[in-house]
LUMSEFI-691732 format. One line per 5 residues: number of its first residue (from 0); for each residue y, z negated, x negated of N, C-alpha, C. Coordinates in steps of 0.2 Angstrom, whole numbers. Each point is the difference from the previous one (the first is absolute). Layout:
! residues N
NUM = Y:Z:X:Y:Z:X:Y:Z:X | ...
! end
This chain:
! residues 234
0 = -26:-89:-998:-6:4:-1:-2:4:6 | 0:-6:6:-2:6:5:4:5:3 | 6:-2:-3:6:5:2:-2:8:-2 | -1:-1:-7:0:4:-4:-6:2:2 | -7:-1:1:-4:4:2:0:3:9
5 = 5:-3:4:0:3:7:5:8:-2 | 6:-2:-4:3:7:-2:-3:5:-1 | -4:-1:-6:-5:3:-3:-4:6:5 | -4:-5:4:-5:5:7:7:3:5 | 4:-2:0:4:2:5:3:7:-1
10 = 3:0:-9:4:6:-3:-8:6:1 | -5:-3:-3:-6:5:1:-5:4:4 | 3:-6:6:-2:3:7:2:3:1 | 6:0:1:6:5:2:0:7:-4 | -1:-2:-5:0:8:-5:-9:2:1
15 = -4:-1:1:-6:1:-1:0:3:9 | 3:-3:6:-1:3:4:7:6:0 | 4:-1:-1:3:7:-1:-2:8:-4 | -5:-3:-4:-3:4:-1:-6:3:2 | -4:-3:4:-5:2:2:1:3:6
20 = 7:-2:4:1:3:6:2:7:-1 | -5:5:6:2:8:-2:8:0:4 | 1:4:-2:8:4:1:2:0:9 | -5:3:2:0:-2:8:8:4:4 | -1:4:-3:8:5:2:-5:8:1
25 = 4:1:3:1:7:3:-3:3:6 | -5:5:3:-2:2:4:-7:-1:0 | -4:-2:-7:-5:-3:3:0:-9:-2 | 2:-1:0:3:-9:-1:-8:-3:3 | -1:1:6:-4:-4:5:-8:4:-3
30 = 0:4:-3:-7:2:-3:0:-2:-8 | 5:-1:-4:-1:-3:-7:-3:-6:5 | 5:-6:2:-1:-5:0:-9:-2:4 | -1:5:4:-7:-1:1:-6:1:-5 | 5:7:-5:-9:0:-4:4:-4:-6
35 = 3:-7:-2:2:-3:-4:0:-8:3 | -5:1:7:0:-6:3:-1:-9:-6 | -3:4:-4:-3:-8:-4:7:1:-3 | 2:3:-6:5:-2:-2:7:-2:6 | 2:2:5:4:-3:3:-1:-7:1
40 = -7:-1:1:-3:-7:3:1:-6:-6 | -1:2:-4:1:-2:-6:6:-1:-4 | 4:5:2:10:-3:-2:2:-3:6 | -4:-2:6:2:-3:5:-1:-8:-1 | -8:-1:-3:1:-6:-2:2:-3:-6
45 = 4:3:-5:3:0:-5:7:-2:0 | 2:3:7:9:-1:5:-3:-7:-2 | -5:-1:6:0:-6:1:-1:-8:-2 | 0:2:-7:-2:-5:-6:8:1:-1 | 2:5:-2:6:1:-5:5:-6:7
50 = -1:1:7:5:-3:6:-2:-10:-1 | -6:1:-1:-3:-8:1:3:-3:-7 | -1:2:-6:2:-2:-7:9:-1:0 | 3:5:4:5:1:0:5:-5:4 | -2:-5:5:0:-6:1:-4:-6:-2
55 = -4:2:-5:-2:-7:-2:6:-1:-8 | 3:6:-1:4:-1:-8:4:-4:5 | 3:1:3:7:-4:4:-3:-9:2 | -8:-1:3:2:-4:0:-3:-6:-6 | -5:2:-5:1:-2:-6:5:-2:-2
60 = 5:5:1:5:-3:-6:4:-4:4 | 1:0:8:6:-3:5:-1:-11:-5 | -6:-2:2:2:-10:-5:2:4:-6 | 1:3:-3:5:-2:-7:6:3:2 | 1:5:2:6:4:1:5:-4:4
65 = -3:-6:6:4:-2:3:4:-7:-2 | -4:-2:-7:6:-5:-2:5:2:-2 | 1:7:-3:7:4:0:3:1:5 | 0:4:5:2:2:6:-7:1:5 | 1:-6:5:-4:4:7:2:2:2
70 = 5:4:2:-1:5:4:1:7:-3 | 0:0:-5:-3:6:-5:-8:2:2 | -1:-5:-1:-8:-2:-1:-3:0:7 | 0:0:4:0:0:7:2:7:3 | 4:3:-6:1:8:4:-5:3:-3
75 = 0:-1:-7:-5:4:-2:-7:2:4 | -1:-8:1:-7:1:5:-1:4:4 | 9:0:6:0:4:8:-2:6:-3 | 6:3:-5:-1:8:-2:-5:3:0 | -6:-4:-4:-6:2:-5:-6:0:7
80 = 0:-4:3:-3:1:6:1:4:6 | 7:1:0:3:7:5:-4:6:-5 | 1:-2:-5:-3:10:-4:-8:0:-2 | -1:-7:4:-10:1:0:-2:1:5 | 7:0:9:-1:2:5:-2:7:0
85 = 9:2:-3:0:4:2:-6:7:-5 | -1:-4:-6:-4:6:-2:-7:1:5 | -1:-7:1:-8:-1:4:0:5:7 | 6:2:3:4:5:4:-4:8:-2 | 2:1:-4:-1:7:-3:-7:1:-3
90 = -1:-5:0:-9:1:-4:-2:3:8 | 0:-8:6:-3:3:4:2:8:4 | 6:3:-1:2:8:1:-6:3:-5 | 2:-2:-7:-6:4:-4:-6:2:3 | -5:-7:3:-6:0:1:0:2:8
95 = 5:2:4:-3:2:5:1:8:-1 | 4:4:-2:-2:8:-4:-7:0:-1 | -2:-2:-4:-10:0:0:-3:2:7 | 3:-5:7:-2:1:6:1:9:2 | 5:0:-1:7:7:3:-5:4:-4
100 = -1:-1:-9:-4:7:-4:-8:2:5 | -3:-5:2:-7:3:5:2:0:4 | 6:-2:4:0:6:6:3:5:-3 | 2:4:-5:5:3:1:-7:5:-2 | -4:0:-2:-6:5:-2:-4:1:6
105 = 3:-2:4:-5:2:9:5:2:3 | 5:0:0:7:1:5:-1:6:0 | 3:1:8:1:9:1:7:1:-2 | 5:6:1:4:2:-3:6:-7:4 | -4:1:7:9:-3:1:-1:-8:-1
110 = -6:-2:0:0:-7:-3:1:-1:-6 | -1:4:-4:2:-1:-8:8:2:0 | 4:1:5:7:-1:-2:0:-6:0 | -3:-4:7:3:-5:0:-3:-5:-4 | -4:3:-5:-4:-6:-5:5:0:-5
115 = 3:7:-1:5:-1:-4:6:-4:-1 | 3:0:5:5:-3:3:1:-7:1 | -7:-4:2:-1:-6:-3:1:-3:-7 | -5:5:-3:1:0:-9:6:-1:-3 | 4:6:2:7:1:-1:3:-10:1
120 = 0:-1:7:3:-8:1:-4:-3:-4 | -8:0:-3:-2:-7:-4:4:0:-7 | -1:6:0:3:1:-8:7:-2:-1 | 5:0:6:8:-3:0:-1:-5:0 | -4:-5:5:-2:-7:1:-1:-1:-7
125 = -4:1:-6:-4:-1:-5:5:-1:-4 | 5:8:0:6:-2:-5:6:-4:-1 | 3:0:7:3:-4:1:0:-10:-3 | -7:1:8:-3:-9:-5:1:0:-8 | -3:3:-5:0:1:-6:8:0:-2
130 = 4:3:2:6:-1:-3:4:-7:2 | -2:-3:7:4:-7:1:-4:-4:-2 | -6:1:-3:-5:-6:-4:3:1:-7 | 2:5:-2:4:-2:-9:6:1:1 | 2:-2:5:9:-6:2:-2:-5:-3
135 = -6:-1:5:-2:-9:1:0:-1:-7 | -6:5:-5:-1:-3:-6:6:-1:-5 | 5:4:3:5:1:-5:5:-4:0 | 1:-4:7:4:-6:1:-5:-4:1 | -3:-3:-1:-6:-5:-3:-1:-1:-8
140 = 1:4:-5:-1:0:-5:6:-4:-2 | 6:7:2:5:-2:-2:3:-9:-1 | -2:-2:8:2:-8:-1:-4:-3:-7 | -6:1:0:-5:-4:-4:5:1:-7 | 0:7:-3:3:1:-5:6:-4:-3
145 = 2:0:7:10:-5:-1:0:-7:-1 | -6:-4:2:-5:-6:-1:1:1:-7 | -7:5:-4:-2:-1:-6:7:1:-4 | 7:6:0:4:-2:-2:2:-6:-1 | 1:-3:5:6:-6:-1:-6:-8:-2
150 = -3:3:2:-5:-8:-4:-5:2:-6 | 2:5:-3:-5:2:-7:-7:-2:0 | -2:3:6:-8:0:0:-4:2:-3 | 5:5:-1:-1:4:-7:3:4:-2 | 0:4:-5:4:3:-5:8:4:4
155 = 5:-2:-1:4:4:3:0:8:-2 | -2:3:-3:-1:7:-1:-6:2:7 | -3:-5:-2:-6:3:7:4:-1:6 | 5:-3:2:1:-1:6:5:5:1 | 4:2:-2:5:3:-1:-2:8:1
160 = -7:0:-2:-3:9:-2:-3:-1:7 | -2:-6:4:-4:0:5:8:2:7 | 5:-3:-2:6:0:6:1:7:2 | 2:5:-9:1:5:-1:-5:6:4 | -7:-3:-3:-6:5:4:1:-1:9
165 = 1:-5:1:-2:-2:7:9:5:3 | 4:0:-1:6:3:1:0:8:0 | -6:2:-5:-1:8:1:-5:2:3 | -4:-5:2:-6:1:6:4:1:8 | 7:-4:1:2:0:4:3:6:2
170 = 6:2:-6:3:5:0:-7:8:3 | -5:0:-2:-5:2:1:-2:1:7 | 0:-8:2:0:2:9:4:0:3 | 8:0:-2:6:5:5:-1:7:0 | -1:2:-7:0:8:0:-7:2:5
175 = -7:-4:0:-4:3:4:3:-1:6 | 2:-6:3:1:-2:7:4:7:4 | 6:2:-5:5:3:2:-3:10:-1 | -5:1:-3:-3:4:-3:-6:3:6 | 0:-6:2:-8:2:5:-4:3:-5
180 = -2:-6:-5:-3:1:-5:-6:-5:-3 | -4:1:-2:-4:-5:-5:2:-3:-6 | 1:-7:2:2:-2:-8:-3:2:-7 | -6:0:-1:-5:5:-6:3:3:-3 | 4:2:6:3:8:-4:5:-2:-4
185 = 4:-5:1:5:-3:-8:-3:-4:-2 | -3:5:-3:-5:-4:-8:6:-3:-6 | 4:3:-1:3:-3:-7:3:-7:4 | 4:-3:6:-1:-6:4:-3:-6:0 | -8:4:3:-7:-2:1:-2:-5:-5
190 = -1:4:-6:-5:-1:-5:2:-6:-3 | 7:-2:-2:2:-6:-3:-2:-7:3 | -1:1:6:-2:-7:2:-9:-2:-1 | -3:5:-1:-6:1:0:-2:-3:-8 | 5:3:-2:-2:-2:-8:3:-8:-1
195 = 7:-1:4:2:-8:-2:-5:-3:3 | -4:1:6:-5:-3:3:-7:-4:-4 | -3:6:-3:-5:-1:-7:2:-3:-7 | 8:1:-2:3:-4:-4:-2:-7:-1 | 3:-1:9:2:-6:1:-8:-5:1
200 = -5:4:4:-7:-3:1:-3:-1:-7 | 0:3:-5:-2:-2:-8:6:-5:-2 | 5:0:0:5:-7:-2:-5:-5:3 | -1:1:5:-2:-8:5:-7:2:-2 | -4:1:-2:-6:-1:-3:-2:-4:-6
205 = 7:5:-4:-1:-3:-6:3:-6:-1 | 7:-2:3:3:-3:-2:2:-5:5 | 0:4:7:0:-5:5:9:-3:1 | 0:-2:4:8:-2:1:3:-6:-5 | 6:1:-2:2:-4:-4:2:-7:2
210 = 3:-5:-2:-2:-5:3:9:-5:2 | 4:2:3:8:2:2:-1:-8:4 | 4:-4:0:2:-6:2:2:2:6 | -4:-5:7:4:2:6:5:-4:3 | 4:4:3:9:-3:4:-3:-8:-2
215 = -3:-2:6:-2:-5:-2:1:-7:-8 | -2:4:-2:-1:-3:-9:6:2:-3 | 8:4:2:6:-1:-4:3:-4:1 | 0:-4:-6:7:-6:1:5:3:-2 | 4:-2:4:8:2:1:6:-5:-4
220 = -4:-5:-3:2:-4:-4:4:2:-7 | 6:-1:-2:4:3:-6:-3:-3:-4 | -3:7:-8:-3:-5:-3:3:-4:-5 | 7:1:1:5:-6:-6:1:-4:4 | -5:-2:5:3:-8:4:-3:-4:-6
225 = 6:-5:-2:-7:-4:-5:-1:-9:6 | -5:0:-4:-5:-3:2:1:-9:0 | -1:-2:4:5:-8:-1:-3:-1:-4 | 2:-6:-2:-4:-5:-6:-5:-3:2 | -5:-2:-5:-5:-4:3:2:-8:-1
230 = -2:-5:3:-1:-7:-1:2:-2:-8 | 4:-4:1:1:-2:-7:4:3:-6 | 1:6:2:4:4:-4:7:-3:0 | 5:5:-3:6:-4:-1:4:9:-2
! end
């Protein structure tokens, strides 16, 4: 249950602050984000929730995941915390533009290059972090996924649709890495993890994990051993 409800604010946060955030590109970049101060502010702490929630699914789930494999379960963790560093990274670039947009409405000319020049680096800073925080999440996921495979935590079609999504979120961030690009931009990539994500947060709401015998609990015992005789028998 709580799994399914941390996913839930996580996928919303994320898409709730991607979309309140203005565009923040071109020559006036530093004056939108000043006169859209509140909404900047506002998908800042939005990152923020979506970074916090984004290490509490990992470690939720880390006591059940680890009686299949710990050290799945214990990557999951690192991953999902590396990509609430590093998003927690790029909020703060977001929120210091706000600083840079009021000086930039007092600068004289040659100050305002160099206000823009800054800009220019928070916004690399911003994007970058952003693209090594959905590494993290995307090798983070992936282990948890390969868990729910192999131990039917639940439904193998979910698991499988979640390996698949998590593999074309990747693919997504070679082409941005190597692109000097925004991952967003490959949306047909993007989109499928988003959806296995909300999938998967309603499975576990409604249905919750199913209930898979751990290592521990397989006897290895043949079961055409027969079984001695009891007392008395003949």
């Amino acid at each position: 249950m709580t799994t399914g409800v941390l996913l839930v604010v996580a996928t919303f946060a994320a898409i709730a602050a991607a979309t309140l955030l203005p565009t923040l590109s071109g020559s006036d970049r530093l004056a939108e984000a000043a006169g859209h101060s509140g909404q900047v502010a506002t998908a800042a702490l939005l990152y923020l929730v979506a970074a916090g929630t984004s290490v509490g699914i990992a470690i939720t789930l880390y006591p059940l995941l680890k009686e299949f494999d710990v050290a799945l379960a214990l990557g999951s963790v690192v991953f999902r915390t590396i990509e609430a560093v590093f998003y927690t990274v790029g909020v703060v670039s977001l929120l210091s533009l706000l600083t840079l947009g009021e000086q930039h409405a007092t600068a004289s000319s040659a100050g305002d290059a160099s206000t823009q020049a800054s800009a220019d680096v928070l916004l690399s800073v911003r994007g970058h972090s952003s693209l090594v925080a959905v590494f993290a999440f995307s090798v983070g996921a992936l282990m948890y996924y390969v868990v729910f495979f192999r131990s039917r935590l639940v439904p193998r079609w979910l698991s499988v649709f979640g390996i698949v999504a998590v593999l074309l979120m990747l693919c997504g961030c070679l082409l941005a890495l190597f692109s000097d690009s925004d991952v967003t931009g490959y949306k047909p990539l993007v989109a499928p993890i988003f959806l296995q994500e909300l999938v998967l947060a309603v499975w576990l709401l409604v249905k919750g994990f199913s209930r898979a015998p751990l290592p521990s609990e397989v006897s290895f015992e043949s079961p055409l051993r027969v079984s001695p005789p009891s007392p008395g028998r003949r």
